[in-house]
N, C-alpha and C positions, 0 to 999 in steps of 0.2 A: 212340203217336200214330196219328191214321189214314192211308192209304196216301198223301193231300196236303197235306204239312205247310204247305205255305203256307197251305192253304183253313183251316186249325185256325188259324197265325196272324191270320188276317184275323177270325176267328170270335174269338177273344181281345179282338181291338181294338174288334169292336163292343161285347164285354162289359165295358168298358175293365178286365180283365187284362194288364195289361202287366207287371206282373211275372211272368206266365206267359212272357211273349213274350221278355222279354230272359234270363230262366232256359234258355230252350230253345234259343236261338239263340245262347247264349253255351258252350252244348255242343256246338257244331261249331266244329272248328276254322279261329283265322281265318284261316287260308291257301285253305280252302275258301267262307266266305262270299263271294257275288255281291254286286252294287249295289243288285239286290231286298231282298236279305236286310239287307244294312248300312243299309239304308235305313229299314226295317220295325223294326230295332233302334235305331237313333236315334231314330224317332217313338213307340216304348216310353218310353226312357228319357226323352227331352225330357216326355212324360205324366208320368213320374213325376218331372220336375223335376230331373233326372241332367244338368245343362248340362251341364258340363265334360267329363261321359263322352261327350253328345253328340256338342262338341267333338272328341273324340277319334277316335270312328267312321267319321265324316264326314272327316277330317283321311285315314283309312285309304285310301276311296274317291278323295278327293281324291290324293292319290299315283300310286296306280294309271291317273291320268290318267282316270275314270270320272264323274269330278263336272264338271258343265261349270257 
């Protein structure tokens, strides 16, 4: 991936690759994903119609006390 893996997510979502997005991002682990990051993977999955795992993401953040 190139040295800004974000800039490559974002470049993903314009290409609507979101199974790139949640592939990639589901290789870090998730004690290391940010709010960006849980965030950017929920709007993958919800694209690709993943409610429930949605749900689940977001439920992660929410915990963390990060989802307001």
């Amino acid at each position: 991936m190139e040295q800004d893996p974000l800039a490559q997510l974002i470049i993903w979502h314009q290409e609507d690759e979101h199974e790139k997005i949640v592939d990639r991002i589901m290789e870090i682990a998730q004690s290391d994903r940010d709010y960006e990051t849980v965030s950017l993977l929920a709007r993958a999955m919800n694209n690709l119609e993943r409610y429930d795992e949605v749900l689940q993401q977001l439920l992660t953040i929410a915990k963390l006390g990060l989802l307001h």
